[in-house]
C-alpha positions, 0 to 999 in steps of 0.5 A, spaced: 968 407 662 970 404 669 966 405 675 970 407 681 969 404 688 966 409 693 974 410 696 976 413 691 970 418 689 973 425 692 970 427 698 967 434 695 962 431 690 959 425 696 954 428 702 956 429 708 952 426 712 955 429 719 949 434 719 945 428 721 949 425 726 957 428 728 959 420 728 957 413 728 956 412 736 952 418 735 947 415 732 949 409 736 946 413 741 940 415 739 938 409 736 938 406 743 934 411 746 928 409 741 926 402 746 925 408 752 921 412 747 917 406 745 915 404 753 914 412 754 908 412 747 905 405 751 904 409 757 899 413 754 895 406 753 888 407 755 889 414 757 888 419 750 880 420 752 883 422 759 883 429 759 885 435 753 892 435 757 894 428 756 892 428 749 896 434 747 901 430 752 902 425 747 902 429 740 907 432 744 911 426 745 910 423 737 913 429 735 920 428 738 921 421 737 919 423 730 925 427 729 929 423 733 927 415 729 927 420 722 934 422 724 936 415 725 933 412 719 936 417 714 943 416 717 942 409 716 940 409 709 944 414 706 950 411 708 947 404 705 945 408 699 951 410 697 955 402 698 948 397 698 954 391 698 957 394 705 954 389 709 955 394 716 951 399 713 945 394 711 946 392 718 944 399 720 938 399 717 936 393 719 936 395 726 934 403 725 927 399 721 926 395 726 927 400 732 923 404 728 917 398 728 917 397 734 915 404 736 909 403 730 908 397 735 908 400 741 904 406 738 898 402 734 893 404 740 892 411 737 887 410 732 882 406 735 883 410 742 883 417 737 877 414 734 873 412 740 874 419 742 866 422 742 866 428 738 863 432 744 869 430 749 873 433 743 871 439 742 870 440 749 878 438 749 880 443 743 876 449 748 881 447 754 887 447 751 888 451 745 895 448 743 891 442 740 888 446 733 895 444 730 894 437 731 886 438 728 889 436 722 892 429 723 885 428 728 882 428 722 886 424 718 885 418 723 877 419 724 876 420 717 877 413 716 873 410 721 870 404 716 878 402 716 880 403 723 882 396 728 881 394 734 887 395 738 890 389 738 888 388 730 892 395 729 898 391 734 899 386 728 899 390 722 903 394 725 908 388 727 907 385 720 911 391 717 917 389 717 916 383 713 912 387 708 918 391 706 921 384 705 920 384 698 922 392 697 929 390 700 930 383 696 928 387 689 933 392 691 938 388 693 937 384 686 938 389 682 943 393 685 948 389 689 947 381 685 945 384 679 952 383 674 951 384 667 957 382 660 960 389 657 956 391 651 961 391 645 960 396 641 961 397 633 969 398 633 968 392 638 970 396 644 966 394 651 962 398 655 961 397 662 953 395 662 949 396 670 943 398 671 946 404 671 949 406 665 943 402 661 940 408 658 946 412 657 949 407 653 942 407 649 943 414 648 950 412 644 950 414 637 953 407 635 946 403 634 951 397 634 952 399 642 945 400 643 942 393 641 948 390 644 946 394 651 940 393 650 939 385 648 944 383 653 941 387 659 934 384 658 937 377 656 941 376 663 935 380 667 931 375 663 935 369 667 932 372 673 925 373 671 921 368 675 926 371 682 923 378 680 915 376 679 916 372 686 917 379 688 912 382 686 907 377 688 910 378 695 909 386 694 902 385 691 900 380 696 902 384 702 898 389 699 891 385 698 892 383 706 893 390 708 887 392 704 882 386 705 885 387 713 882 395 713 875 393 709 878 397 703 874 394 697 881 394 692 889 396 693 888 401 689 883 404 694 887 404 700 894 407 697 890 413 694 886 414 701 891 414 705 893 420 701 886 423 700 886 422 693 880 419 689 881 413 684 877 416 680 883 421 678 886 414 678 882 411 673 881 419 669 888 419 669 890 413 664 882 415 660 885 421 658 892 418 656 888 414 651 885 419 649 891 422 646 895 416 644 895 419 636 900 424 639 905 418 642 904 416 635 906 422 632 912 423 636 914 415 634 913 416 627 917 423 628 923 419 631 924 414 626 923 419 621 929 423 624 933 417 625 933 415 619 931 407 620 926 402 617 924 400 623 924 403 629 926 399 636 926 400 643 933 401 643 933 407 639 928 410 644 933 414 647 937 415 642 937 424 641 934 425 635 937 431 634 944 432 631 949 436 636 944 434 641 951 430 644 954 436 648 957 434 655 954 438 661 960 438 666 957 438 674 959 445 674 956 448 668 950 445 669 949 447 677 950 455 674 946 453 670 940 451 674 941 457 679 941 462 674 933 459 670 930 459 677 932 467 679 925 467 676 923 463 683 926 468 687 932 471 692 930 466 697 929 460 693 936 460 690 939 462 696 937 455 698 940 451 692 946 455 693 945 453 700 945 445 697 951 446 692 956 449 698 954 444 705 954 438 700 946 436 701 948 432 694 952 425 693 954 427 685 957 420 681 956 413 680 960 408 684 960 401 685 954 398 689 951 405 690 944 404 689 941 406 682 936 412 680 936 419 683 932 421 689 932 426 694 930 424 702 925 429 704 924 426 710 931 427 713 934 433 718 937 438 719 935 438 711 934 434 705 940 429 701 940 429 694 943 422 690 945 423 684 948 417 679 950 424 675 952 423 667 955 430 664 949 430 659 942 434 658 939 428 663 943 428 668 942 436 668 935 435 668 936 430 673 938 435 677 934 441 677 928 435 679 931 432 685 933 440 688 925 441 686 924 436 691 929 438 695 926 445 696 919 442 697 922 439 703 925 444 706 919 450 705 914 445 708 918 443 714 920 450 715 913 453 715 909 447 718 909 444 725 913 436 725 906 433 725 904 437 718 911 437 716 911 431 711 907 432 704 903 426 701 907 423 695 900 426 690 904 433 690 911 430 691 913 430 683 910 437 683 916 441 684 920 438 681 918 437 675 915 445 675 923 446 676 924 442 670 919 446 666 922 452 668 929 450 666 927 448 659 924 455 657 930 458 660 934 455 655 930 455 649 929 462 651 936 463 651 938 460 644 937 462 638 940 456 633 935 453 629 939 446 631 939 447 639 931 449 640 930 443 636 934 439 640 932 442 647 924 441 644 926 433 643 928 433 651 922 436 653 918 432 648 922 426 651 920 427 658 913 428 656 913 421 653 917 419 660 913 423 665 906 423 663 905 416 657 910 412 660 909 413 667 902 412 665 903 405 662 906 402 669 901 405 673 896 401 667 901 396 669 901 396 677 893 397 676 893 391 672 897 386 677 894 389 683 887 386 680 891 380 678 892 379 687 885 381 687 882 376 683 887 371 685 892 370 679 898 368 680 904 374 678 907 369 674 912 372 670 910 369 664 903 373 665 907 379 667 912 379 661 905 378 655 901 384 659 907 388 659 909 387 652 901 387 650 901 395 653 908 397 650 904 396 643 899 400 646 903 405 649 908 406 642 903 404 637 905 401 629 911 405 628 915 401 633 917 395 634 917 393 641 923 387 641 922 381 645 927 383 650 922 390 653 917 384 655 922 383 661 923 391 662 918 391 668 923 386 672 927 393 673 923 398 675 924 399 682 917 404 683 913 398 682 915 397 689 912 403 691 905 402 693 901 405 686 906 411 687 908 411 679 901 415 677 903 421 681 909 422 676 903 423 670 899 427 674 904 431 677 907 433 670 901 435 668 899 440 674 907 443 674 907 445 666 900 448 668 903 452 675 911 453 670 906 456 665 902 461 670 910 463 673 912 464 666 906 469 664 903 472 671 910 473 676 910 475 682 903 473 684 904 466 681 909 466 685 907 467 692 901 463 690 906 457 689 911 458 695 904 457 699 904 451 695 910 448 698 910 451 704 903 447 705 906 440 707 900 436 709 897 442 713 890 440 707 889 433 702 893 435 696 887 436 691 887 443 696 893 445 696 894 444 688 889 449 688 892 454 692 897 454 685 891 455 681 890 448 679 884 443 679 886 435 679 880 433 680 878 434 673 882 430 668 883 439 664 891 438 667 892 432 663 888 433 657 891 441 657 899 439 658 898 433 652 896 439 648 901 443 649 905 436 648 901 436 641 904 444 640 911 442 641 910 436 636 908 441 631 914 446 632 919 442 632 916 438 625 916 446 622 924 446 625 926 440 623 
């Protein structure tokens, strides 16, 4: 399987990124308008108290610019990510985030000025210039965390220390995705196969064992030769983490990541307590898959393997667009018009090419509506995948559309919510929609395998980044020997006694992107669990499910998520949405075990 050089994909199945920006000088053009932008946010320096008309003067300002910066940011991105080796592109994001960190710079007086507001002045302001309720709320973010606030010239420093911050982000990408070069896998008839890290889980889904081990061994054995560059990384990400936190008088890392989303470490710690409590399921699952395969011993190579016969079935592009937007009828006329609204105005980049950047993702942040990258594979994945990233998509664009700009954004605790509820409602529509003993088992297995990837396997790398985030507190050194012991130690935890956790997984941190992200990994598990509570209620109450749940996503940032989730009819304060969704995991063990 070749992969294509990004000249030779057919225009139809890339974005067209032309809605952000017609042309380059375009965006050229907007890109020099953000240094006056800056000059005009630095004149408001010294006069946020002066008078409710200044205030609302200033929020005013930021709004524009942040449509503007996000507008020159996500064209700079979207072009890179499809081609991580066009130097040009590279170049462009570079300049767009340093444009954009130099308005962070020139805007860094406005929390200590907000803060330094009396409450009476406030209030005083708020009764002179009704326009101001809508920025209530982000008033309220900036004064909530007093305690964590700098003087001025402090918060002019971290802000001008950002950029280097995203440097070991920026390197780890560049590694894994540009400079990275793997051998073929050889499979049993001696065929080779290209090996990426793209292409590394479907080959691991091959048939052929041979190909499987092969794939796997020569991935974590070259990845391997890189693993001290990697650690490095991520000791720079974990350090920048404990600088930024020891800065604001946080008492950890974990405690300034979650409360800059109003999240409580205790669902952090809640979380990982009550996975561990339901381990025995994983366990079922483990001894479940090796008895399907029929093998003696069970290995990490064969995680990703199907375990169902005839479960192989191409799902070309198409098939499985129609698909996804006749399961989400059940969320309306209007949401499906949306989708439709992505497929038609090419929101979507389809295909795998040379340098394009790993994984899937959509970006949210981008205007006049979001994009969708995809590294899309003709399989049941790949169409999961899918239905995932448009959840994403159309979390964004309700928020945007009912929310002013300064409310537009959700944190990234509800962010996997949708998408993953999409997900949900698909696997019934297609269990719904089959009668054949073979297929429903096949269709249970992939929900049982996202399970295991959403809510366990999230859970062991949030355990994982928990654990190297106390490692930079204490002082340790990420080494990547100690990085490898601990990560194998988990996955045995994680995978129990029937499998054997090879050599080559103690290496599987070094090409996980999401340890990049600032403890962002958890919020998959969380996530999942609150999505197959609010699929579960769409599924048996309807329309006022459903209404309940648009309100969700129309929500944006306007209250903290554990509030918004409330609104869908589900509480994560509580561990109840993990311990419930890990029973019905149990539920699907003892179906499939009665098919099969």
């Amino acid at each position: 399987m070749s992969i294509p050089k990004r000249s030779e994909v057919p225009v139809e199945f890339t974005w067209d990124v032309s809605a952000v920006f017609e042309t380059e000088a375009a965006w050229e053009e907007a890109l020099a308008k953000i240094p006056a932008y800056a000059e005009q946010l630095a004149a408001f320096r010294g006069h946020l108290g002066d008078s409710a008309e200044k205030l609302l003067a200033f929020f005013r300002l930021g709004d524009e610019i942040e449509l503007l910066a996000g507008k020159v940011y996500s064209y700079a991105s979207l072009n890179s990510d499809v081609d991580l080796s066009n130097s040009h592109y590279q170049g462009m994001v570079g300049k767009a985030r340093s444009a954009l960190i130099g308005l962070s710079r020139a805007a860094a007086f406005q929390s200590p000025e907000i803060m330094a507001i009396p409450q009476e002045t406030l209030d005083r302001f708020y009764a002179e210039e009704p326009a101001l309720d809508e920025y209530k709320r982000s008033i309220y973010q900036i004064r909530r965390r007093a305690a964590h606030i700098l003087s001025p010239a402090e918060e002019a420093l971290l802000a001008a220390s950002r950029e280097i911050s995203a440097a070991p982000d920026r390197i780890g990408s560049t590694l894994r995705n540009t400079e990275m070069k793997y051998p073929d896998a050889v499979d049993s008839k001696g065929e080779a196969h290209t090996l990426t890290g793209g292409t590394l889980v479907p080959l691991l889904e091959s048939e052929d064992r041979t190909l499987r081990k092969d794939a796997f061994e020569k991935f974590y054995t070259r990845l391997g030769e890189f693993k001290n560059t990697v650690a490095a990384t991520l000791e720079g990400q974990f350090k920048s983490l404990l600088f930024n936190a020891n800065a604001r008088h946080y008492g950890s890392t974990l405690e300034a990541s979650l409360d800059h989303t109003e999240v409580p470490v205790e669902v952090y710690h809640n979380l990982i307590e009550a996975v561990h409590g339901n381990l025995d399921k994983m366990y079922r699952y483990v001894a479940l898959r090796k008895r399907l395969l029929g093998v003696d011993e069970l290995h990490m190579y064969d995680v990703y393997r199907p375990i169902i016969a005839g479960s192989d079935r191409k799902i070309p592009f198409e098939e499985a667009k129609q698909t996804v937007l006749t399961a989400m009828q059940v969320l309306g006329d209007d949401y499906v018009a949306l989708l439709n609204r992505a497929f038609n105005e090419r929101w979507i980049d389809i295909y795998e090419n040379e340098g394009k950047r790993g994984g899937a993702y959509s970006s949210g942040g981008a205007r006049p509506h979001p994009y969708i990258l995809l590294n899309h594979h003709d399989n049941l994945d790949s169409q999961f995948t899918l239905v995932h990233e448009l959840g994403h998509s159309m979390h964004s664009w309700y928020s945007k559309e009912n929310q002013p700009v300064s409310q537009a954004d959700y944190v990234i605790f509800v962010a996997e919510v949708a998408s993953t509820c999409n997900e949900v409602l698909l696997m019934h529509y297609l269990l719904e929609h089959t009668s054949d003993k073979k297929e429903k088992a096949a269709l249970i297995n992939h929900f049982l395998d996202q399970f295991k990837g959403s809510v366990y396997r999230q859970t062991m790398f949030a355990e994982f980044e928990l654990m190297m985030g106390q490692m930079a507190e204490r002082g340790e050194t990420l080494t990547a020997d100690a990085l490898c012991a601990k990560y194998k130690a988990l996955n045995e935890l994680y995978f129990g006694p029937d499998m054997i956790s090879d050599e080559g997984i103690a290496m599987e941190w070094a090409r996980i992107p999401h340890f990049f992200y600032n403890y962002y990994v958890f919020q998959y598990s969380t996530g999942f669990s609150a999505a197959v509570a609010i699929a579960r209620r769409i599924l048996k109450e309807g329309a006022p499910a459903v209404a309940d749940y648009k309100k969700f996503l129309s929500g944006g940032g306007s209250q903290d998520p554990i509030s918004l989730l409330k609104i869908a009819g589900v509480d994560m304060s509580t561990p109840q949405p993990v311990n419930d969704a890990l029973a019905y995991f149990g539920e699907l063990l003892d179906e499939i075990e009665s098919l099969v």
